[in-house]
KESENU-282642 format. One record per residue (C-alpha): residue in three letters; y negated, x negated, z negated. Coordinates in Angstrom, 1 decimal. Layout:
! KESENU-282642
@code->ALA, Y->Y, X->X, Z->Z
...
This chain:
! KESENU-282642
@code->UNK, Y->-8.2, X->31.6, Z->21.2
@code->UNK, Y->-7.3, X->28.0, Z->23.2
@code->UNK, Y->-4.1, X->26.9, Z->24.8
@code->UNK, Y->-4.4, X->24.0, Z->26.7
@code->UNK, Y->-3.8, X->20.5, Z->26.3
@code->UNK, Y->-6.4, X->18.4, Z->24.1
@code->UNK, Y->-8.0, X->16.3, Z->26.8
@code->UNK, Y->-9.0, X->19.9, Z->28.7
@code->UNK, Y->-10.7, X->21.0, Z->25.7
@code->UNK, Y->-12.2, X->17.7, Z->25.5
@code->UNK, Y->-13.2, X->17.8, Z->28.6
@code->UNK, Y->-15.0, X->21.1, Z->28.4
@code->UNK, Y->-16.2, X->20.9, Z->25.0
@code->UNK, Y->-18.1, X->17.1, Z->26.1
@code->UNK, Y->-20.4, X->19.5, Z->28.9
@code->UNK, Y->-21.4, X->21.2, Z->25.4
@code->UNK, Y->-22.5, X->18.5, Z->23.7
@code->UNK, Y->-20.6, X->20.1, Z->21.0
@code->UNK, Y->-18.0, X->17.0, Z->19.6
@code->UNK, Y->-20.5, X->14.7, Z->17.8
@code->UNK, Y->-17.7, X->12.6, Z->16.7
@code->UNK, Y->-15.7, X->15.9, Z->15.1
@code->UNK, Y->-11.9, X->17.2, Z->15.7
@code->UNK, Y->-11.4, X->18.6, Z->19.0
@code->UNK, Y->-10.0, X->21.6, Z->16.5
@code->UNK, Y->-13.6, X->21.4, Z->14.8
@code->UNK, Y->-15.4, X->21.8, Z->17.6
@code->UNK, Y->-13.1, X->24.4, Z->19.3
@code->UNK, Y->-13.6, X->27.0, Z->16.7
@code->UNK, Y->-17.5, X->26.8, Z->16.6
@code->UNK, Y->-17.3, X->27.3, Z->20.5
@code->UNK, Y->-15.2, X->30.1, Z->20.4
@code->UNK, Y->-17.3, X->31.7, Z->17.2
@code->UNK, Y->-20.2, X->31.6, Z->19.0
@code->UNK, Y->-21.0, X->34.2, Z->21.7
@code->UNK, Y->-23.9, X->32.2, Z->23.4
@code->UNK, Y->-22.1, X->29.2, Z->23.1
@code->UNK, Y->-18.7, X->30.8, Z->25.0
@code->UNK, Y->-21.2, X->32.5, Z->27.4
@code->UNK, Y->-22.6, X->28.9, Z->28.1
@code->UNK, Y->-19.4, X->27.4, Z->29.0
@code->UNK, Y->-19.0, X->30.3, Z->32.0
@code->UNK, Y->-22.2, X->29.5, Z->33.4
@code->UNK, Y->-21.9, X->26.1, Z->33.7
@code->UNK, Y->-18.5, X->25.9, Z->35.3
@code->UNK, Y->-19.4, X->25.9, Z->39.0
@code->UNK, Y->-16.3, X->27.0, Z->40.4
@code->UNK, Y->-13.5, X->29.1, Z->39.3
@code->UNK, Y->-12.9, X->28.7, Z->35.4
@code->UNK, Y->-10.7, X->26.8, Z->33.5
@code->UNK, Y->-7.8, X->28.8, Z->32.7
@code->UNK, Y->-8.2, X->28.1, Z->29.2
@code->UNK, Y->-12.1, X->29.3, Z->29.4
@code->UNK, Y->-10.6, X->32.5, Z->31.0
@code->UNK, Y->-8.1, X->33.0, Z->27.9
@code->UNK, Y->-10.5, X->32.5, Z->25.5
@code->UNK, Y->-12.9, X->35.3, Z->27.0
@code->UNK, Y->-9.9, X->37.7, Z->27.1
@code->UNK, Y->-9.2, X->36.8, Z->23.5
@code->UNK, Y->-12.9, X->37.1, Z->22.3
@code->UNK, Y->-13.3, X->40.6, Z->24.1
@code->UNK, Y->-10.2, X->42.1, Z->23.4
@code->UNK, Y->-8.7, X->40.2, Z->19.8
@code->UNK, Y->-12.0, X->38.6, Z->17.9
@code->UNK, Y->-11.6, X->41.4, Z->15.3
@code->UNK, Y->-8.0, X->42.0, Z->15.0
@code->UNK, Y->-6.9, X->41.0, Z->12.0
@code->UNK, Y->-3.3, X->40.5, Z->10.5
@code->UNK, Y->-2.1, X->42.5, Z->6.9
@code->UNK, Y->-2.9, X->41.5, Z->3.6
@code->UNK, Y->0.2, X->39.9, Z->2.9
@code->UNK, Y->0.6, X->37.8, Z->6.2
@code->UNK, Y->-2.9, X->36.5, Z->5.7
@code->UNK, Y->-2.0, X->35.6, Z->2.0
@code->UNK, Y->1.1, X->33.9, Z->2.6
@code->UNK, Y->-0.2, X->31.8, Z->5.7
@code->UNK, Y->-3.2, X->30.8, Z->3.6
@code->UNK, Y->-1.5, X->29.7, Z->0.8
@code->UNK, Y->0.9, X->27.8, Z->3.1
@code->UNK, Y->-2.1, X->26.3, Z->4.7
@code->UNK, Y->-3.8, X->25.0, Z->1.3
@code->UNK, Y->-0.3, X->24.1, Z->0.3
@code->UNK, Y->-0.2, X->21.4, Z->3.4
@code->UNK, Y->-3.6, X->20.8, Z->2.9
@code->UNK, Y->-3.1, X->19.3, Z->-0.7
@code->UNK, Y->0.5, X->17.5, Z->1.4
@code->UNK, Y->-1.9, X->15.9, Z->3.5
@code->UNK, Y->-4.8, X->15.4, Z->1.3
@code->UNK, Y->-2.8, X->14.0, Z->-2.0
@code->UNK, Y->-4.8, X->11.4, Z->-3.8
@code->UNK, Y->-6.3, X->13.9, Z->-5.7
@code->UNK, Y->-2.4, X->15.3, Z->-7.2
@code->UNK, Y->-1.1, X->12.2, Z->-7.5
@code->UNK, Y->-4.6, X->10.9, Z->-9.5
@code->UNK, Y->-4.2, X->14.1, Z->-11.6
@code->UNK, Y->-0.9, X->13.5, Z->-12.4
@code->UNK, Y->-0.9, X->9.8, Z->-13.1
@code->UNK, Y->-3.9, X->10.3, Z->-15.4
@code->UNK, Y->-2.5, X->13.2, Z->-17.3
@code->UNK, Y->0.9, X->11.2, Z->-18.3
@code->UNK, Y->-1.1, X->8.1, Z->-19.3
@code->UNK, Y->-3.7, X->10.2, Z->-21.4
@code->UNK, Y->-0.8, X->11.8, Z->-22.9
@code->UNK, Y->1.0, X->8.7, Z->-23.7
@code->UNK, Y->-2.4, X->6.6, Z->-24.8
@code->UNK, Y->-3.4, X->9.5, Z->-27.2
@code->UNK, Y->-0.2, X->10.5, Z->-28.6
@code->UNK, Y->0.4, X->6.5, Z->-29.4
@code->UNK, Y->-3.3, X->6.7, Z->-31.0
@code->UNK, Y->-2.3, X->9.6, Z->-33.2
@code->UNK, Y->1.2, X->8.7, Z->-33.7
@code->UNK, Y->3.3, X->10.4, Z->-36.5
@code->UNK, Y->0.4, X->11.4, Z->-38.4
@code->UNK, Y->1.0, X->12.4, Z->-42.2
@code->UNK, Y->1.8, X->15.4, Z->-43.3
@code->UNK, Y->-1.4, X->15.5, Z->-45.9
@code->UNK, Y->-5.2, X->16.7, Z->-45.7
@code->UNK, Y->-5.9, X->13.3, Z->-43.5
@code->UNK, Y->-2.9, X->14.2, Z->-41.1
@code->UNK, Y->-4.6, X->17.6, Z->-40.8
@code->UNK, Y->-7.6, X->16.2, Z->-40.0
@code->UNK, Y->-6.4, X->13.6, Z->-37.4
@code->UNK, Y->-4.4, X->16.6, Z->-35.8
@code->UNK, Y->-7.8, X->18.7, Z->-35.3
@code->UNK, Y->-9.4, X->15.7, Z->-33.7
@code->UNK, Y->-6.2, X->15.1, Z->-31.5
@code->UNK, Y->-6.5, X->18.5, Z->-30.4
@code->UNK, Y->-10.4, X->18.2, Z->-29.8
@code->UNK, Y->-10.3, X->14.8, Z->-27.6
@code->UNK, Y->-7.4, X->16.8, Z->-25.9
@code->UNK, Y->-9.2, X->19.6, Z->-25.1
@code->UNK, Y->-12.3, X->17.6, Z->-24.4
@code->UNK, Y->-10.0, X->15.0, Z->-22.0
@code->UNK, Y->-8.8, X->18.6, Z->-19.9
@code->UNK, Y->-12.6, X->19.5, Z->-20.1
@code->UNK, Y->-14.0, X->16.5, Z->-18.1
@code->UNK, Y->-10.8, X->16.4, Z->-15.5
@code->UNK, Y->-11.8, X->19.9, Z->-14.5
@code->UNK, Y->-14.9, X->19.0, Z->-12.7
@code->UNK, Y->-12.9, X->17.8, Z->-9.3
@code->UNK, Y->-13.3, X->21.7, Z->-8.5
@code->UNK, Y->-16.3, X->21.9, Z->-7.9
@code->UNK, Y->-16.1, X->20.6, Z->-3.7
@code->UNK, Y->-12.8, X->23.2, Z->-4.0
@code->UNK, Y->-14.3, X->24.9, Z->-1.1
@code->UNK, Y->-17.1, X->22.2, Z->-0.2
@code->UNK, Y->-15.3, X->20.6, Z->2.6
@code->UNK, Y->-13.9, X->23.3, Z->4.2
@code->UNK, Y->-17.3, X->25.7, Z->4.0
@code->UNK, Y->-18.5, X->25.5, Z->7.7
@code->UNK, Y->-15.1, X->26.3, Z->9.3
@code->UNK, Y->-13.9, X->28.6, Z->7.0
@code->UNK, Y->-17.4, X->30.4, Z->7.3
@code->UNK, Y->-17.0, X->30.4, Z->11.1
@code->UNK, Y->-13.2, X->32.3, Z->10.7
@code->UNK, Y->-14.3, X->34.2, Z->8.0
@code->UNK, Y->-17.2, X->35.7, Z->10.3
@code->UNK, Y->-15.4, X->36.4, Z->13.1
@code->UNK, Y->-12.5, X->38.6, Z->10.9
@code->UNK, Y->-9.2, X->36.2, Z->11.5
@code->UNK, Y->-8.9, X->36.5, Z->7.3
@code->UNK, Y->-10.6, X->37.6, Z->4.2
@code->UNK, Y->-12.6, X->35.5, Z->2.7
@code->UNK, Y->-11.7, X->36.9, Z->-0.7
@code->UNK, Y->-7.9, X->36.2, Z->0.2
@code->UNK, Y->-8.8, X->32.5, Z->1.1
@code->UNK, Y->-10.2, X->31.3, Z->-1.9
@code->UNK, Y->-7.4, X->33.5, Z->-4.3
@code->UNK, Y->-5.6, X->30.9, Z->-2.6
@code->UNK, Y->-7.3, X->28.0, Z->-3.3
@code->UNK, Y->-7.7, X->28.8, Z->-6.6
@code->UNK, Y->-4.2, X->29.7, Z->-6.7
@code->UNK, Y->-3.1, X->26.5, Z->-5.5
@code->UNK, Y->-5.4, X->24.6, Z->-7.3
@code->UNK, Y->-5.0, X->26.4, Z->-10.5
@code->UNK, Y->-1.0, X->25.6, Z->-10.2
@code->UNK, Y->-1.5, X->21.7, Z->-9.2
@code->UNK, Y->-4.3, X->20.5, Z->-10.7
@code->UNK, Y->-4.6, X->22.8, Z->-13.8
@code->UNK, Y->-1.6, X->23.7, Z->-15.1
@code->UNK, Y->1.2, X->20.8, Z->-13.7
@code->UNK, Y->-1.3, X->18.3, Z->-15.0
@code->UNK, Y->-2.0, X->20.0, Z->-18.7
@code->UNK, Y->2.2, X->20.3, Z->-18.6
@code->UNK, Y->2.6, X->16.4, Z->-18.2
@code->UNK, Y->0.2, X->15.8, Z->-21.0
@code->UNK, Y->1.3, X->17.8, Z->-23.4
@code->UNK, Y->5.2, X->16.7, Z->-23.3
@code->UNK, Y->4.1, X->13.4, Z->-24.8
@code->UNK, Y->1.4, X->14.3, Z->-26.9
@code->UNK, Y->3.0, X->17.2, Z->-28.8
@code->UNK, Y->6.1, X->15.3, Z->-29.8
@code->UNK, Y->4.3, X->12.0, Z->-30.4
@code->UNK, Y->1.7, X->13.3, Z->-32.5
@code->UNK, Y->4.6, X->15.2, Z->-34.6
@code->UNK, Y->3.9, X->18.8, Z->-34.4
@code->UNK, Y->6.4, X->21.2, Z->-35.7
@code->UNK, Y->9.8, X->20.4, Z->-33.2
@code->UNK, Y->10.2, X->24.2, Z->-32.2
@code->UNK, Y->10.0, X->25.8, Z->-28.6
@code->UNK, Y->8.3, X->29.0, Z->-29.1
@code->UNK, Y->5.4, X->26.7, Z->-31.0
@code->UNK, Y->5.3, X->24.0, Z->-28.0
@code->UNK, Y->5.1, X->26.7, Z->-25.5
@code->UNK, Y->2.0, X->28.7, Z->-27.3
@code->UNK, Y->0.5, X->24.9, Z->-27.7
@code->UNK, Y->1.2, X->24.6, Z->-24.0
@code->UNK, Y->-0.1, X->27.9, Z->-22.9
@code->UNK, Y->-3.6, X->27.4, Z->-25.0
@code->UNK, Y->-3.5, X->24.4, Z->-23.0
@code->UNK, Y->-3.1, X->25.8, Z->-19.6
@code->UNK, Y->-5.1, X->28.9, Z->-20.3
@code->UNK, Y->-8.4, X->26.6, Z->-21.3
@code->UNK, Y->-7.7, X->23.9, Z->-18.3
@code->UNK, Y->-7.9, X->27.4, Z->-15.7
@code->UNK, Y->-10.7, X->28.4, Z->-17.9
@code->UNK, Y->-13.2, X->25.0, Z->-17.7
@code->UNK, Y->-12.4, X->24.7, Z->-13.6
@code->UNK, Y->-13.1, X->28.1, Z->-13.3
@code->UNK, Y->-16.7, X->27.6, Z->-14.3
């Protein structure tokens, strides 16, 4: 909708009143999402418009609703979250570091456990603080789609993607990263530590209950 430089659209977008401190990018999108707001910055040019003013109209009139196939707006969502969490990584790398230490902490609590009616016992109740540990970890999805709600609302509205398609994504995304990868790095410890059965197919279905409940509690 813009090409230009940055300092034009600052330029423009400071006769609006519109920055307030925000991204240029920010601020660029409301403009152009808003009919009385693009119709404002027309009227107040006294001469001949910007060039990038005149773009944008010819991209409001003649593109504002055009939008791309399912697939193209799925993979270039997903590759957007998937910089977003590049950029944004305190939250993976908390995840993760978390998850291996849990893992590690409670396995050495519940180290080589019997084999008798007490081992049972301290098995179930390995399994419970597990499950419980996964439980509370799970809450950091609930601003998922908190910070990004007034842009995306504003792209969403005028048709550049479906808003069904962006948050598969970010529940793709986050389901992969902060779900599965971190229930994966605390179960490697814990399983073996703990001394369950030493078989595969067992790990894995102990793994995938794992997963399966960590998607389940952030999906809430």
């Amino acid at each position: 909708a813009y090409q230009g430089s940055p300092a034009g659209a600052r330029q423009i977008l400071s006769t609006l009143d519109t920055l307030h401190g925000r991204p240029i990018a920010d601020s660029v999108i409301d403009v152009l999402s808003n009919r009385e707001m693009l119709s404002k910055i027309l009227e107040t040019e006294k001469s001949e418009p910007h060039d990038e003013v005149k773009h944008a109209s010819m991209s409001w009139k003649k593109d504002s609703r055009r939008t791309s196939g399912i697939c193209l707006q799925t993979a270039l969502l997903v590759d957007r979250t998937l910089k977003d969490v590049w950029r944004n990584k305190s939250l993976l790398v908390l995840h993760v570091a978390i998850s291996i230490c849990a893992g590690l902490i409670i396995g050495g609590i519940f180290y080589n456990v019997s084999l008798d009616t007490d081992g049972v016992q301290a098995r179930y109740g390995s399994i419970f603080i597990s499950l419980c540990f996964l439980a509370f970890t799970s809450i950091t999805s609930i601003d998922l789609l908190v910070n990004e709600r007034m842009i995306v609302t504003a792209e969403v509205k005028e048709g550049l993607y479906n808003g069904s398609l962006y948050i598969l994504s970010k529940l793709f995304i986050d389901g992969l990263f902060l779900r599965a990868l971190p229930a994966t790095l605390y179960a490697i410890p814990f399983y073996f530590m703990v001394g369950f059965i030493y078989d595969a197919a067992r790990f894995f279905s102990f793994l995938f209950v794992l997963i399966l409940f960590n998607l389940c509690i952030g999906a809430l």
